[in-house]
C-alpha positions as CSV (number, residue, x, y, z in Angstrom):
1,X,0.0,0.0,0.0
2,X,1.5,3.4,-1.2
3,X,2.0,5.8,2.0
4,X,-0.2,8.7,2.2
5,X,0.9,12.1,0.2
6,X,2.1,14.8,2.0
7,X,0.7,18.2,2.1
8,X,3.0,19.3,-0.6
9,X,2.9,16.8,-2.4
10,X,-1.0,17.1,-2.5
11,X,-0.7,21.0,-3.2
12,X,1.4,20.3,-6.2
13,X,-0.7,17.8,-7.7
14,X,-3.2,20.0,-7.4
15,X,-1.3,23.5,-9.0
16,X,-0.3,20.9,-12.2
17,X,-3.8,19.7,-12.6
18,X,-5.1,23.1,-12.6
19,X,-3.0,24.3,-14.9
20,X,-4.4,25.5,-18.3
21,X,-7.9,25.8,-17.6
22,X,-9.5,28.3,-16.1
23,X,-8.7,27.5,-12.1
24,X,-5.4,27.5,-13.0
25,X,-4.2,29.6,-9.4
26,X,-1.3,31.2,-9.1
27,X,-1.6,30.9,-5.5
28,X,-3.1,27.5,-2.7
29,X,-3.3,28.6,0.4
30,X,-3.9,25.6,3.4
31,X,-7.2,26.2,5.2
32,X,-7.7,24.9,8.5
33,X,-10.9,23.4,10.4
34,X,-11.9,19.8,8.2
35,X,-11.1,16.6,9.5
36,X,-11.5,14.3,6.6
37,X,-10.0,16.7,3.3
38,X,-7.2,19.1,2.5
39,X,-8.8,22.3,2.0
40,X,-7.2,25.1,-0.3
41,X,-8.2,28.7,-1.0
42,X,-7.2,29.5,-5.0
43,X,-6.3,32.3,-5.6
44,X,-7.0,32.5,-9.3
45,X,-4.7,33.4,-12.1
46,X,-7.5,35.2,-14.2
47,X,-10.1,36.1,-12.4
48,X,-13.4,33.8,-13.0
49,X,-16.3,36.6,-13.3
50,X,-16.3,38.2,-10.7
51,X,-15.0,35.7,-8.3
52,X,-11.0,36.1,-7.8
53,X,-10.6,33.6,-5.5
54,X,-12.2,29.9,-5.2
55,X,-12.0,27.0,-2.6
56,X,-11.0,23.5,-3.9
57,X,-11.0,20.4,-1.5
58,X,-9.3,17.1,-2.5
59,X,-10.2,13.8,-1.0
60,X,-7.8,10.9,-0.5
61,X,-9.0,7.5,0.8
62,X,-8.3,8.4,4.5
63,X,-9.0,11.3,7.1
64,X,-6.8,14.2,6.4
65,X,-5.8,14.8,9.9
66,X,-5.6,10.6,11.0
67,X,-4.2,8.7,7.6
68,X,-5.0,5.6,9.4
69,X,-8.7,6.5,9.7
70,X,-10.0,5.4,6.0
71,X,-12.5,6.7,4.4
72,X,-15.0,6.0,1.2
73,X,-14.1,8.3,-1.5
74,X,-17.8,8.2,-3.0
75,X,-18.1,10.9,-0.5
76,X,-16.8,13.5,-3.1
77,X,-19.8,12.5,-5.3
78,X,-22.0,12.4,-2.6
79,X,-21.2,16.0,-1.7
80,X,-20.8,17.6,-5.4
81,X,-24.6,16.3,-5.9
82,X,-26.0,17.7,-2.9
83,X,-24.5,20.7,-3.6
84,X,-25.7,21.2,-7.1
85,X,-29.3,19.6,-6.2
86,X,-29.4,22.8,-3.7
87,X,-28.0,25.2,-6.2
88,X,-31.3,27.0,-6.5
89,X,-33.2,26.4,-2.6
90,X,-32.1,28.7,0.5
91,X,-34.1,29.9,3.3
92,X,-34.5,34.0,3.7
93,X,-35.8,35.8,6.4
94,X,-38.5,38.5,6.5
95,X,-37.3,41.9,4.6
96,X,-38.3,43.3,8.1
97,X,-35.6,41.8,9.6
98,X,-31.9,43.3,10.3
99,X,-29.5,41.9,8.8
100,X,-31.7,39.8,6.6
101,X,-30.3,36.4,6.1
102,X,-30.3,33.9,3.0
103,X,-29.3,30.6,4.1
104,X,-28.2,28.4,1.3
105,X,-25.1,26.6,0.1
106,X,-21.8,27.9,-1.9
107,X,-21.9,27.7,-5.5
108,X,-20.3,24.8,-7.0
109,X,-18.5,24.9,-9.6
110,X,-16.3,21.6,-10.1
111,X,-16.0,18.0,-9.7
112,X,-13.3,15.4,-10.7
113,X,-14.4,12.7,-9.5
114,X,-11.2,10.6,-10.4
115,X,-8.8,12.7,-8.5
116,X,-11.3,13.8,-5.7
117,X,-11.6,17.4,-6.3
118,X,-14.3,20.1,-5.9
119,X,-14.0,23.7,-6.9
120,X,-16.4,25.7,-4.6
121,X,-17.6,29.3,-4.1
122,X,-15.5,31.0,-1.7
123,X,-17.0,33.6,1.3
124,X,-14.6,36.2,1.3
125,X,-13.8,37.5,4.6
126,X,-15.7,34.0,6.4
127,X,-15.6,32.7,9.6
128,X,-17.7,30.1,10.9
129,X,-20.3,30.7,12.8
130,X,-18.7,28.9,16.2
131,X,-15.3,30.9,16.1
132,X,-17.9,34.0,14.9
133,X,-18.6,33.7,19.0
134,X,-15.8,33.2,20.3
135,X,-13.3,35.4,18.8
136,X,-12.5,38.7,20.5
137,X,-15.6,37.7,23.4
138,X,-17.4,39.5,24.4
139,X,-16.1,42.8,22.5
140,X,-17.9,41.0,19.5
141,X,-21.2,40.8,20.7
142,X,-21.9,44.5,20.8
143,X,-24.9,45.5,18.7
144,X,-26.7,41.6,18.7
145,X,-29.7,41.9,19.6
146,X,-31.7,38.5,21.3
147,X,-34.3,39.5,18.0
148,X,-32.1,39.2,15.4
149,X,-30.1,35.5,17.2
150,X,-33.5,34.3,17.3
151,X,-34.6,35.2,13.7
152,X,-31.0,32.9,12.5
153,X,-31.5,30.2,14.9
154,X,-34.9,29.8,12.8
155,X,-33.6,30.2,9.5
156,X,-30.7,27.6,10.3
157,X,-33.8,25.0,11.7
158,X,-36.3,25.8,8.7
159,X,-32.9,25.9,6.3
160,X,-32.2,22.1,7.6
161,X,-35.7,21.3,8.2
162,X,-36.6,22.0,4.6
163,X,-33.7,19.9,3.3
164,X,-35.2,17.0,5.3
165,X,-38.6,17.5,4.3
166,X,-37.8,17.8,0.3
167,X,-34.9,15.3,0.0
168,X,-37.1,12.4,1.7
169,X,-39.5,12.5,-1.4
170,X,-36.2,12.6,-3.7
171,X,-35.5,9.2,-4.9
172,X,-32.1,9.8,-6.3
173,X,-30.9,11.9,-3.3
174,X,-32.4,9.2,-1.4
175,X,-30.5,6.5,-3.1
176,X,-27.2,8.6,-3.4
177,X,-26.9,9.3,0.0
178,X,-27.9,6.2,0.8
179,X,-24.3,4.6,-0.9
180,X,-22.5,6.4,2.8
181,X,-22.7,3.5,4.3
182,X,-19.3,4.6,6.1
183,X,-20.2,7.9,7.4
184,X,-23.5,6.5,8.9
185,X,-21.4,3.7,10.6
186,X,-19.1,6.3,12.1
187,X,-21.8,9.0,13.0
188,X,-23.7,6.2,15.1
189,X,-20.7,5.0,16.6
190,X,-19.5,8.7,17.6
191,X,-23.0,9.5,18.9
192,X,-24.1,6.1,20.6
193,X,-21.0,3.9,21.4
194,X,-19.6,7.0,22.6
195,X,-22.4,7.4,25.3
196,X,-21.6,4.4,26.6
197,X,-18.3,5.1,26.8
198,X,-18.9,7.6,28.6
199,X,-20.0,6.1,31.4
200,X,-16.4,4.4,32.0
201,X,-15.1,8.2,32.0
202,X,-17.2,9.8,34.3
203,X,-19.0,6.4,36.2
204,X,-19.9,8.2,39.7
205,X,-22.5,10.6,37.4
206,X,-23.1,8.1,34.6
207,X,-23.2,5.1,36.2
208,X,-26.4,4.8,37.8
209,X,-27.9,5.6,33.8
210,X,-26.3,2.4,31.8
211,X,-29.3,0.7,31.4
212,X,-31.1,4.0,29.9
213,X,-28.1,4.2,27.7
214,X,-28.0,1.0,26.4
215,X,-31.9,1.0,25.6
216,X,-30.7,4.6,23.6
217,X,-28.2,2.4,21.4
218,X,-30.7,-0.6,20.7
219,X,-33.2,2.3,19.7
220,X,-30.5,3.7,17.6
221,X,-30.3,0.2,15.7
222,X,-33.2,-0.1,15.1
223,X,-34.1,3.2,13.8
224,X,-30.8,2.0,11.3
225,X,-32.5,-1.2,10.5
226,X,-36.0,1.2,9.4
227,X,-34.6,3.1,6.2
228,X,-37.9,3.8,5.1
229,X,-38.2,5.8,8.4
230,X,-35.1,7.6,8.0
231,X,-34.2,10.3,5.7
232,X,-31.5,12.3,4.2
233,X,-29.3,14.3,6.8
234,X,-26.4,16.5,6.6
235,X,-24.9,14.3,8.9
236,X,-22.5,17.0,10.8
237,X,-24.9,19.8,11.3
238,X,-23.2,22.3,13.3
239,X,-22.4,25.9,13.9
240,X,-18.5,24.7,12.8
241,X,-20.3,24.2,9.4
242,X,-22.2,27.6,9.0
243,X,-20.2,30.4,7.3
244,X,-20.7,34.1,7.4
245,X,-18.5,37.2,7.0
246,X,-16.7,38.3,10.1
247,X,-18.9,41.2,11.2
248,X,-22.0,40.2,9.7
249,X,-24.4,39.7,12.4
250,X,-23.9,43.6,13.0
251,X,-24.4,45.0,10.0
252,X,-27.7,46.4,8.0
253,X,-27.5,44.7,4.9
254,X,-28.4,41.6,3.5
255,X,-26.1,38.4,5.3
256,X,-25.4,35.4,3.1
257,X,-24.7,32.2,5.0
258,X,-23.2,29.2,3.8
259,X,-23.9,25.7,4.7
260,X,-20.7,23.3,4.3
261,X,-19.2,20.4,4.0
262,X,-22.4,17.8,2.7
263,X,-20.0,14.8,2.7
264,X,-21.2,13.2,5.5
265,X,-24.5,12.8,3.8
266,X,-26.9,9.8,4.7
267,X,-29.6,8.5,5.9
268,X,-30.5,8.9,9.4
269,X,-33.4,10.5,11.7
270,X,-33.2,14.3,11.2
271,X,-32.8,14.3,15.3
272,X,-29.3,13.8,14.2
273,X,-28.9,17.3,12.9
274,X,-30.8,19.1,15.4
275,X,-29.4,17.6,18.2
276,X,-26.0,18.6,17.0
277,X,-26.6,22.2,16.1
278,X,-28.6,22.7,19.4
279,X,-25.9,20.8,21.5
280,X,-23.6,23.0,20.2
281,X,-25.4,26.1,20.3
282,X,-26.0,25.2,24.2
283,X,-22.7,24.7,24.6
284,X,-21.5,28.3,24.0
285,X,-24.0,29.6,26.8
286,X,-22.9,26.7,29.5
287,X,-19.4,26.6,28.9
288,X,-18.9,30.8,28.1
289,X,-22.1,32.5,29.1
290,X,-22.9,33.7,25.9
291,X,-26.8,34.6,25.6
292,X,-26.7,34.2,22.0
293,X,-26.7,30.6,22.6
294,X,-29.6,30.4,24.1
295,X,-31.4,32.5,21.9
296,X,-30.6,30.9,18.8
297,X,-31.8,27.9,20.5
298,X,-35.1,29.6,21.0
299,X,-35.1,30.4,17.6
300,X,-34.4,27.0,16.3
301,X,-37.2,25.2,18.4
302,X,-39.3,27.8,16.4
303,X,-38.5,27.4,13.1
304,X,-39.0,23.7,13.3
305,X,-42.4,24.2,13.5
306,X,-45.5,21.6,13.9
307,X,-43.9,18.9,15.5
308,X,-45.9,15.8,17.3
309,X,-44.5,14.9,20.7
310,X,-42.4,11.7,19.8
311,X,-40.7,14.3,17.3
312,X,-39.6,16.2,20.0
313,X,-38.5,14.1,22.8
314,X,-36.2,12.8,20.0
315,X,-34.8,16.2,19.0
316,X,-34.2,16.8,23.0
317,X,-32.3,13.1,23.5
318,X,-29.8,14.0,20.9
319,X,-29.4,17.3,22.1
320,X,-28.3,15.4,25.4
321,X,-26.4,12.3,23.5
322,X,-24.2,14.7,21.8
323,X,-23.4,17.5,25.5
324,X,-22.3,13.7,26.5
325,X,-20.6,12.5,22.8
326,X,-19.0,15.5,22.0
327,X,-19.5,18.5,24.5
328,X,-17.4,16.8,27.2
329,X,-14.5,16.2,24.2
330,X,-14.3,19.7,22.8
331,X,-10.8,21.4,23.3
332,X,-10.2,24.4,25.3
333,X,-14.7,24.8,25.9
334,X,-14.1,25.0,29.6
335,X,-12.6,24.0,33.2
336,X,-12.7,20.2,34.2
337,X,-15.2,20.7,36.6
338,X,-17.7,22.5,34.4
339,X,-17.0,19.6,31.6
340,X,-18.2,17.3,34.6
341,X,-21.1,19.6,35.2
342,X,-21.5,19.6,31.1
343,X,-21.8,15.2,31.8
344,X,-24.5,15.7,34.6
345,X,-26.6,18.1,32.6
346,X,-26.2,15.7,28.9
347,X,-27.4,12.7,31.7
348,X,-30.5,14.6,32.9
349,X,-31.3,15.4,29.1
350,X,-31.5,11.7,27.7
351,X,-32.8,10.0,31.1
352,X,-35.9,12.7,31.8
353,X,-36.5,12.6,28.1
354,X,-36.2,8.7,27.8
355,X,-39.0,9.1,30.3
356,X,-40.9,11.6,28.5
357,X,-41.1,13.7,31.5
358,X,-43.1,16.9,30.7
359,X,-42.8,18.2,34.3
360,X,-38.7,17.8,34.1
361,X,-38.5,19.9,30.8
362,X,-40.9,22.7,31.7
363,X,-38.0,23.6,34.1
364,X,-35.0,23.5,31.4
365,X,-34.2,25.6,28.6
366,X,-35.6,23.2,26.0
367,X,-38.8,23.6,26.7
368,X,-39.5,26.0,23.8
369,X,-39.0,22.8,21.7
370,X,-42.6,21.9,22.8
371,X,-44.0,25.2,21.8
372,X,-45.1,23.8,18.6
373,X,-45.4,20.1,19.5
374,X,-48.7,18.6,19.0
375,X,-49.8,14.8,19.6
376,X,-49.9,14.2,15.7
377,X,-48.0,16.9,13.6
């Protein structure tokens, strides 16, 4: 088996491929934040309309970051298709609303399948929305108001929701998506082998819970063993993957925000992307106090609109699966003992709503999620 390419080796491959047609760059410049590709910013020789610079990710059969972690590299396929399947959808908010945003994904302009390539739009001046936060906190969050957090926390749930909704009556997305086998296996076992896991990390809080976990893993297989139930996710739904311009949220014009990286893809209950983008959104308030957590989190409950109770009790376990999968793994979020107190709260989330206790969730922050539930949506 050949050894994995370096980074430069990758970067030249990539300048010599590009050469003579119109991406040829006379510049690649390394981005950082994915996992699974290497991630370039173009800076184009001839400027392509009136775009000067592009992004252009290349796949190899393995993680980026862990070469012994392999990967399917149908993914690239999976990806380029979502993307130009969403070419023309996005979500935009009231023209009443400052900033008004349009939620959508980057145009897409390339694919090579053979070598793993894909030539995107790129957001100049983007951050994601995550690192939007926490950079330069709290001098950054002058001038966001709890209005205007609420009205993008509902256009990132109706945005995602919509994308369920439309791509479960899509055959081919269905069937395409379908083919990443891989990244389902890997986003169960990072969600629910993970919780149990968890348990052996922290067993004097998590202990006394195994048997609830383990019936939230059998439910979790059988919920993979129900395709027709299931329908197309993102599969890694979070603010890490939402783009905007750095100083965005504060201006008066029109905001455009990207949604990234589809090549995680698959089948799967859409609880999985909620729970993610609202475990994360959570995770800003507990771990840094910032309100704008919270109030995206109102937001999102309401732009999922009609929901019937089983809906929601499922939204609210994943929300506490992934404060235990992921929120007490997250580097540099906060103090030991508050990553402990992170474990207690991600307990109380799946046991109370493993229960389906009403009473327990009235008393939380997630009880706007039932705002709009009704016993049959």
């Amino acid at each position: 088996m050949a050894n994995p390419k370096t980074i430069q080796e990758i970067q030249e491959k990539l300048k010599d491929r590009l050469r003579g047609t119109q991406y040829e760059s006379s510049h690649l410049e390394p981005l950082t934040g994915g996992s699974s590709n290497f991630v370039y910013r173009m800076t184009l020789s001839k400027p392509l309309d009136d775009d000067a610079t592009l992004i252009i990710k290349h796949a190899e059969a393995h993680m980026a970051v862990a070469p012994a972690n392999k990967l399917n590299m149908s993914r690239c396929q999976i990806e380029s298709t979502c993307l130009t399947a969403l070419a023309s959808f996005n979500i935009q908010t009231s023209i009443e609303s400052t900033p008004r945003y349009t939620v959508r994904v980057p145009r897409f302009y390339l694919c090579d399948e053979k070598n793993g390539d894909q030539i995107i739009e790129d957001l100049h001046g983007g951050i994601n929305l995550k690192q939007y936060f926490l950079k330069d906190f709290p001098s950054n969050m002058q001038n966001l108001s709890q209005p205007n957090l609420h009205i993008l926390g509902k256009a990132l749930a109706q945005y995602i929701q919509a994308f369920h909704l439309n791509a479960q009556n899509d055959r081919q997305m269905r069937d395409l998506v379908k083919l990443n086998q891989r990244m389902q296996d890997i986003r169960h076992e990072t969600n629910y082998d993970w919780l149990l896991q968890r348990i052996e990390k922290y067993p004097d809080i998590l202990e006394g819970s195994r048997v609830i976990f383990q019936e939230v893993k059998k439910m979790a297989v059988r919920e993979l063993h129900s395709p027709d139930t299931l329908v197309p996710i993102h599969g890694d739904y979070w603010p890490g993957n939402i783009l905007l311009k750095q100083g965005s949220l504060q201006a008066k014009s029109d905001v455009d925000i990207f949604v990234v990286d589809w090549e995680m893809a698959q089948l799967g209950p859409s609880a999985i992307d909620h729970g993610e983008m609202v475990g994360e959104m959570y995770c800003l308030w507990f771990y840094r106090k910032i309100d704008a957590g919270l109030w995206m989190i109102q937001g999102y409950a309401d732009g999922l609109g009609k929901q019937t109770e089983d809906q929601t009790w499922r939204t609210i376990l994943q929300i506490g699966v992934h404060l235990l999968t992921f929120g007490t793994i997250a580097p540099n979020w906060g103090t030991p003992e508050q990553v402990k107190d992170l474990a207690k709260v991600g307990k109380e989330i799946v046991v109370n709503s493993w229960k389906k206790d009403r009473s327990w969730v009235e008393g939380t922050e997630f009880a706007c999620f039932f705002a709009n539930t009704s016993e049959s949506a």
